[in-house]
FIPARO-609090 format. One line per 2 residues: number of its first residue (from 1); their letters; for each residue x, y, z of C-alpha. Coordinates in steps of 0.1 Angstrom, whole numbers. Layout:
BEGIN
NUM> a> X,Y,Z; ...
END
This chain:
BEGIN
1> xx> 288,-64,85; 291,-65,43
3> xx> 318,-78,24; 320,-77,-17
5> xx> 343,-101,-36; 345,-97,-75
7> xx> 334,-134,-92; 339,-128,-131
9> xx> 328,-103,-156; 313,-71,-135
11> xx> 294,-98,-113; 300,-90,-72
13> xx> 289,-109,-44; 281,-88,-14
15> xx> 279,-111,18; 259,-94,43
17> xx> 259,-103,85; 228,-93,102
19> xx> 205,-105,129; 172,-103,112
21> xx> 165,-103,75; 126,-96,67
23> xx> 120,-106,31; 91,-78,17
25> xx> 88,-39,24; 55,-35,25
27> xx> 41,-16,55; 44,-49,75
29> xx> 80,-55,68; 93,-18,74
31> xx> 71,-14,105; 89,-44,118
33> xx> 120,-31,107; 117,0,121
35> xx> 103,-16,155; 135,-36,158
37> xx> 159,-9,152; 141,12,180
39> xx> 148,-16,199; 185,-23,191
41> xx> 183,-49,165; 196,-50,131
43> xx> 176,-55,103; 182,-63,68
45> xx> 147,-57,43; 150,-70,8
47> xx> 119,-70,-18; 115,-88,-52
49> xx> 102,-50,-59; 105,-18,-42
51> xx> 83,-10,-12; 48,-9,-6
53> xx> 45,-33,-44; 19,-59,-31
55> xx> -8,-49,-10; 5,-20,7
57> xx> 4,4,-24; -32,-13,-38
59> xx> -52,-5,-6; -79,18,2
61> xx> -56,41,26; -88,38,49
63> xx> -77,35,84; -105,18,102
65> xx> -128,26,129; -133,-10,136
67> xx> -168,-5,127; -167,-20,91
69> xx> -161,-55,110; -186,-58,139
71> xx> -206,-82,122; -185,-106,112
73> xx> -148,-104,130; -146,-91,162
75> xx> -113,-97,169; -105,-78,140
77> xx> -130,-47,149; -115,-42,186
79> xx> -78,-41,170; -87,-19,144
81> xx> -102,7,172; -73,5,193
83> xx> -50,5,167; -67,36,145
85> xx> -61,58,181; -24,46,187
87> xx> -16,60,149; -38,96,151
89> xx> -8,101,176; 18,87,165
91> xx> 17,94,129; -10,129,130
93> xx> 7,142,99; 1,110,75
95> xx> -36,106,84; -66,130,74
97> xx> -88,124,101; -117,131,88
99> xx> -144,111,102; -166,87,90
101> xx> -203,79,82; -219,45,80
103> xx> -251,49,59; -283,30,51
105> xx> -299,32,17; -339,22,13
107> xx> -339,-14,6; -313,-20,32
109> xx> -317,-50,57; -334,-32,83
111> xx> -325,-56,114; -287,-50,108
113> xx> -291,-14,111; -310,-20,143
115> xx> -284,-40,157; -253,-18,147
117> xx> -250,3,174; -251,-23,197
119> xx> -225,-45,177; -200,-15,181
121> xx> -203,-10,214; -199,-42,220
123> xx> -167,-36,206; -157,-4,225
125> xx> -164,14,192; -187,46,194
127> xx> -214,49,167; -233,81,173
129> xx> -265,78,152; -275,110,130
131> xx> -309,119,112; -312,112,76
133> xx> -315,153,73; -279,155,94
135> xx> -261,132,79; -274,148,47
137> xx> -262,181,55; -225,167,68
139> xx> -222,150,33; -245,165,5
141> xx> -233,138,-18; -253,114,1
143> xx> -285,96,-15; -316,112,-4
145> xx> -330,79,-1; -307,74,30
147> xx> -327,62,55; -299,53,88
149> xx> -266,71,95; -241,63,119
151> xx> -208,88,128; -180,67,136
153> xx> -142,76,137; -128,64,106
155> xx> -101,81,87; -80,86,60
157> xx> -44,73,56; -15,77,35
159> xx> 0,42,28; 30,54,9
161> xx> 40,86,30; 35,62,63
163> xx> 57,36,49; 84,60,36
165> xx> 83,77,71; 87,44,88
167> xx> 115,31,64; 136,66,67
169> xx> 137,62,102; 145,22,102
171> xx> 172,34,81; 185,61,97
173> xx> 185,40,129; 208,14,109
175> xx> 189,-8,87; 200,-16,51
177> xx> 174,-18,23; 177,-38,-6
179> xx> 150,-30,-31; 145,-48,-61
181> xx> 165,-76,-45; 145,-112,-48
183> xx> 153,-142,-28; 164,-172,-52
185> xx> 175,-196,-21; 178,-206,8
187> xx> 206,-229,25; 197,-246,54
189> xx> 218,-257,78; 214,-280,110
191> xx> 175,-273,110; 181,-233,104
193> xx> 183,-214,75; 224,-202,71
195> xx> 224,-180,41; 198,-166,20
197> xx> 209,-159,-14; 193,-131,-36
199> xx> 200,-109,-65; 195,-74,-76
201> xx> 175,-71,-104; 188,-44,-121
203> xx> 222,-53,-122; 224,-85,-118
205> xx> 246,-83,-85; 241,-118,-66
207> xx> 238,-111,-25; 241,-135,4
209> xx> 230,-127,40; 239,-148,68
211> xx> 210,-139,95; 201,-151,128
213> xx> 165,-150,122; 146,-147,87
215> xx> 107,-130,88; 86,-140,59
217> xx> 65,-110,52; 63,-110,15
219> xx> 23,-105,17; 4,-125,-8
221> xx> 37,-141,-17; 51,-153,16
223> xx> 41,-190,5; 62,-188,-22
225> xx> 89,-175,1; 82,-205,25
227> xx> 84,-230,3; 123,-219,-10
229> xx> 127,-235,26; 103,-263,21
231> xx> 71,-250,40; 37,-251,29
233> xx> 5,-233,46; -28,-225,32
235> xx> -31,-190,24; -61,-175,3
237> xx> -54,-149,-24; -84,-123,-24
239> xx> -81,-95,-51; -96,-62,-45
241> xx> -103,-36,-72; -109,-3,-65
243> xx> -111,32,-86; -102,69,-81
245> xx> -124,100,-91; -109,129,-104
247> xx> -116,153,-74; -130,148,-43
249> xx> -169,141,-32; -173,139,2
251> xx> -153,154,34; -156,119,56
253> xx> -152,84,49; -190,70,37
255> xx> -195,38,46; -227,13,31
257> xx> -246,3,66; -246,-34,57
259> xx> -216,-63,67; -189,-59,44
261> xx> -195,-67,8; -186,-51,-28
263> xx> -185,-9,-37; -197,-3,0
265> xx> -170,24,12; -157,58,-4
267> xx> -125,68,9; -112,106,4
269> xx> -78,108,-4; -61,144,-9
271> xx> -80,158,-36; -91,124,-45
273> xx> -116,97,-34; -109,61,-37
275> xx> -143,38,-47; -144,-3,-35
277> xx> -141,-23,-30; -144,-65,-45
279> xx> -131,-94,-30; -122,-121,-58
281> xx> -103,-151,-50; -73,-153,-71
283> xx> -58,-186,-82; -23,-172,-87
285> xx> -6,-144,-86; 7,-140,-128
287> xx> -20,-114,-130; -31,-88,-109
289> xx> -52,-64,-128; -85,-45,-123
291> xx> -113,-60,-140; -138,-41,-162
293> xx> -170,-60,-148; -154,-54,-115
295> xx> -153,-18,-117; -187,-16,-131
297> xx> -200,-34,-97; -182,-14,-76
299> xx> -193,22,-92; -230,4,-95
301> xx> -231,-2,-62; -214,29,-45
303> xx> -240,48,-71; -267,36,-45
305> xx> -250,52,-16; -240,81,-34
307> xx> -258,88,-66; -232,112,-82
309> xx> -210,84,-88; -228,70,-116
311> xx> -218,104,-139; -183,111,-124
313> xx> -150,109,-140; -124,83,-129
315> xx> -91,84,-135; -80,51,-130
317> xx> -86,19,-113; -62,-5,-99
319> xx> -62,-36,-79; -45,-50,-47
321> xx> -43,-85,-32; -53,-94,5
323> xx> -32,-122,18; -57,-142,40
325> xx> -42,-170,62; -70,-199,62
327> xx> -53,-230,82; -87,-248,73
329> xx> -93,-251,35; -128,-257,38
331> xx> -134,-217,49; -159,-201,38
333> xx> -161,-173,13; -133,-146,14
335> xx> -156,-118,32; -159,-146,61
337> xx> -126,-151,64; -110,-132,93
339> xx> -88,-102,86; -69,-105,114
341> xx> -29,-115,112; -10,-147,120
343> xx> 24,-151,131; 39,-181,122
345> xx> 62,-201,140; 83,-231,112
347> xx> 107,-248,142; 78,-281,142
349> xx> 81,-283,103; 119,-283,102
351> xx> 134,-248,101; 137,-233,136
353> xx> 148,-198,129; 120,-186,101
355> xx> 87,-169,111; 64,-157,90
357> xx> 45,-129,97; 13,-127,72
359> xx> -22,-110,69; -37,-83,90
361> xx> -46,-46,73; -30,-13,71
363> xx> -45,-5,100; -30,-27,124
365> xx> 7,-28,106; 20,-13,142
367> xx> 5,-44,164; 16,-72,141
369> xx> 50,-53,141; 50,-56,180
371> xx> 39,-89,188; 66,-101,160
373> xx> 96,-82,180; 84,-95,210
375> xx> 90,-130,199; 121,-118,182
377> xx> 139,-107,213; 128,-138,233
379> xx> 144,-154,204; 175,-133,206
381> xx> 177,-132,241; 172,-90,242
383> xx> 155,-74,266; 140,-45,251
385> xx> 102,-32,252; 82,-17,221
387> xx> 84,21,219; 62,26,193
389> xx> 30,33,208; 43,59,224
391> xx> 72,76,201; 61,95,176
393> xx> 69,85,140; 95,115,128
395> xx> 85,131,92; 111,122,70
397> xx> 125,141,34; 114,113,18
399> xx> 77,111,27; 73,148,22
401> xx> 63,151,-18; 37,126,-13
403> xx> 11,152,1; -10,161,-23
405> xx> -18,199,-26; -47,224,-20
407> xx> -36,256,-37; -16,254,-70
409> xx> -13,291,-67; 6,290,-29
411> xx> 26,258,-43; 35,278,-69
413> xx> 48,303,-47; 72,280,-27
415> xx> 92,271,-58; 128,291,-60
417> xx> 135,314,-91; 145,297,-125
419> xx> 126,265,-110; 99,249,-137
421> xx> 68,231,-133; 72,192,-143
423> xx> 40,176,-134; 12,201,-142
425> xx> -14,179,-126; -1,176,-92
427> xx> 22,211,-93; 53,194,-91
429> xx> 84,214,-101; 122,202,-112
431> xx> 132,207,-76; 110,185,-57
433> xx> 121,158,-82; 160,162,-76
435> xx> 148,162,-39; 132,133,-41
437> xx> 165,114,-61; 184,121,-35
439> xx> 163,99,-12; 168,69,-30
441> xx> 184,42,-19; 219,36,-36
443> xx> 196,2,-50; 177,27,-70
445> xx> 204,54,-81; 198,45,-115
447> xx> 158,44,-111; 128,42,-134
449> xx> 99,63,-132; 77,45,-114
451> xx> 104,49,-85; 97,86,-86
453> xx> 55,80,-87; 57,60,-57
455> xx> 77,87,-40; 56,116,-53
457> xx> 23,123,-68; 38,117,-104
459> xx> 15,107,-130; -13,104,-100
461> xx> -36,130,-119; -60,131,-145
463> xx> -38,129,-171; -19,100,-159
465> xx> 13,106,-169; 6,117,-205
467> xx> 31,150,-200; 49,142,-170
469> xx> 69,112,-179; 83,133,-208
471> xx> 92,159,-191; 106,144,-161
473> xx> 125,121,-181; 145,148,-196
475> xx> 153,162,-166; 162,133,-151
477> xx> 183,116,-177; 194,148,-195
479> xx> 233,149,-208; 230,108,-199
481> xx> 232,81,-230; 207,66,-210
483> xx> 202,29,-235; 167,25,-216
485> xx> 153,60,-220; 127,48,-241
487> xx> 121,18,-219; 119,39,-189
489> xx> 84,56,-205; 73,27,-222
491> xx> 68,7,-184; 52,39,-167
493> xx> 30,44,-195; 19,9,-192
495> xx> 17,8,-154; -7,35,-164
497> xx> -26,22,-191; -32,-9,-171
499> xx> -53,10,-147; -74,34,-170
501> xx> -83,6,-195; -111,-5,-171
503> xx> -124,29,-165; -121,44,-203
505> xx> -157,68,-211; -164,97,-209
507> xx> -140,122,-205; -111,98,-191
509> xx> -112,84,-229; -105,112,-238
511> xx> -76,115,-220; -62,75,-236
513> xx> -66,92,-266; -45,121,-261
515> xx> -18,98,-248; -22,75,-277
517> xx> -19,105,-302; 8,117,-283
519> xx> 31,86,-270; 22,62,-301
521> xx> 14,87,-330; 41,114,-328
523> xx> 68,99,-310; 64,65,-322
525> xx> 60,47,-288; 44,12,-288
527> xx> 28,4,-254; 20,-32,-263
529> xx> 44,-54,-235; 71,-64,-254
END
């Protein structure tokens, strides 16, 4: 139920009814959303940003054997496995399931290989062990001073097309999302939060919601979120970085043979593969950026695995940030701490109706989802079960232009008379773009650029934007007095630069160059932050 009143000059109010609001539209948030709605429950999702801005859109897109985690969280490895088969059926067509191999290098701590196989069946996870000379011939990219190989059932995931599918279908369903939409406050009322009031960032538009039940699931910020209703937990704040090569080097997911630890697994990705990754604990959250000693770790160390990496070309590096709920400060390091998630119930601390649902890795979005409705309809009072395991996740317009493509040439071919290529790099043509306005979000009607790269595979190629951003601008805003034209490149570019600075020699700085000359030099664009 939504109801706008008019309070001075352009400003409107929208008050909004609904039984759940999740605050953050990462894939946690939207694959509770869409769980709900399956069920019968409405659901309001609001982020500070748009979806997938925390750690959803900075992640690996690895979806996990379990394997990675024998050694050191168990809990974490069994849910993984059993999670990892419930989404190669639900979700076939945003997963490459490629496979994976777990490999030792010489120097390697011998015992742990010995005992890996035994640690994964342990946790019903099959390991089949290979020959150096197999596992060579499977992956050629592979150091030929591997000594172990494992073949496990890792795979390849698509956070951004798997959290678009999920949304569409919350949405279609009847779910409202509010992107770019931050929470300001919270009035509590007789121990349960009563209204939550945001506002729309773009225009300014102020927002209450009066819900029966409000979900924390803002990631790494869901203790900020808490404490607009006076809760504090301890959370830890561990940064990954992680860099992309320009084409792809191996057909499986390669794994280092040692418990987890820095530039140990290489991910393919489309046409891609996706390097990492670190784990840095982060004091706040002002400042999430790849860092340049970082990156030169993380390609150091995956250069022992696989030697080519030392001389490849990356295109860009960027960094994501692992919310890690750690109840007892005195935990360890952030590698020891468990990856598994936590759902948190407030009603002891003052605030009966506000959970927070926290941690936990792409991989297992679908569970935490789950077990969260489960406590929402005892809540509620619904009787309804989960259908997710079971129904599969519909492909949606909106996830479509997402999939990166094979065959320029064939692409090429599917584009209608009169239509023109705008992003040379990924083979995207006017069309697709116009497509992909129309599944916006009424939030996002008037959107920036980076609205469009998160939809598609804009500005995701080696030149990173330098031609694309032009051109689709014009398309996009031609005939408009857009004010914020300028603007609108200016924040891409930079979104861009802020990745490519850590990985600039070779031929990627090149590439800067060419978009300095370009952007700076002849149009007169200064990419400094204002």
């Amino acid at each position: 139920m939504l109801h706008c009143v008019r309070k001075g000059r352009g400003v409107y109010i929208k008050n909004m009814q609904t039984q759940v609001a999740i605050i953050g539209a990462g894939i946690t948030g939207i694959g509770l959303a869409r769980d709900l709605q399956m069920r019968g429950i409405k659901c309001v999702i609001a982020d500070k940003g748009d979806f997938n801005s925390g750690a959803s859109g900075g992640n690996h897109g690895l979806l996990h054997s379990g394997a990675r985690y024998v050694s050191n969280d168990t809990s974490s490895a069994r849910e993984c496995s059993q999670e990892s088969a419930i989404l190669k059926k639900m979700a076939p067509h945003c997963i490459d399931d490629t496979g994976g191999l777990f490999v030792a290098v010489k120097g390697d701590n011998e015992e742990y290989i010995e005992r890996f196989p035994e640690l994964c069946s342990e946790c019903g996870i099959e390991a089949q062990e290979l020959s150096a000379g197999k596992s060579r011939e499977l992956e050629p990219a592979i150091s030929p001073e591997t000594i172990a190989a494992f073949q496990v059932e890792d795979a390849s995931i698509d956070p951004f097309q798997i959290s678009l599918d999920n949304l569409s279908q919350a949405i279609d369903l009847g779910a409202t999302f509010l992107p770019r939409t931050e929470v300001t406050k919270f009035e509590i009322l007789n121990g349960k939060i009563d209204k939550i009031h945001l506002q729309d960032s773009l225009n300014r538009e102020k927002i209450t919601i009066d819900p029966e039940i409000v979900v924390n699931a803002a990631g790494a910020w869901s203790k900020n979120v808490a404490g607009l209703a006076g809760i504090d937990f301890n959370m830890l704040h561990s940064k990954g970085t992680l860099v992309i090569t320009s084409h792809r080097i191996s057909h499986q997911v390669i794994n280092r043979l040692r418990p987890p630890s820095d530039g140990d697994i290489l991910v393919p990705g489309g046409n891609v593969s996706i390097l990492g990754t670190t784990s840095v604990r982060l004091p706040d959250l002002d400042n999430i950026s790849p860092g340049i000693q970082e990156v030169d770790k993380i390609v150091d160390q995956g250069a022992q695995m696989i030697p080519v990496l030392e001389t490849s070309r990356y295109i860009r590096s960027y960094a994501g940030v692992r919310p890690i709920y750690s109840p007892d400060e005195k935990s360890g390091g952030d590698r020891s701490a468990s990856r598994g998630y936590a759902i948190l119930e407030h009603g002891d601390q003052g605030v009966e109706n506000l959970v927070t649902l926290t941690g936990g890795k792409l991989t297992s979005f679908r569970l935490m989802a789950e077990r969260c409705a489960d406590l929402i309809c005892t809540r509620l009072d619904v009787e309804a079960d989960c259908k997710t395991p079971a129904e599969p996740l519909p492909k949606s317009g909106a996830g479509k232009w997402i999939e990166a493509k094979s065959s320029p040439r064939e692409w090429m071919k599917k584009s209608g008379s009169g239509d023109v290529i705008l992003c040379e790099c990924e083979m995207i043509p006017k069309s697709n773009f116009e497509q992909v306005l129309d599944t916006l979000p009424p939030q996002n009607r008037n959107p920036d650029l980076n609205a469009f790269r998160m939809r598609s595979r804009m500005g995701k190629g080696p030149c990173q934007g330098t031609f694309c951003s032009l051109r689709v601008s014009k398309y996009l805003f031609a005939g408009e007095k857009h004010k914020d034209k300028d603007k609108l490149i200016k924040d891409f570019l930079r979104s861009r630069w802020k990745g490519m600075r850590p990985v600039l020699w070779g031929t990627q700085l090149a590439q800067a160059e060419i978009m300095e000359g370009m952007h700076c030099g002849l149009f007169g664009l200064e990419l400094t932050q204002d």
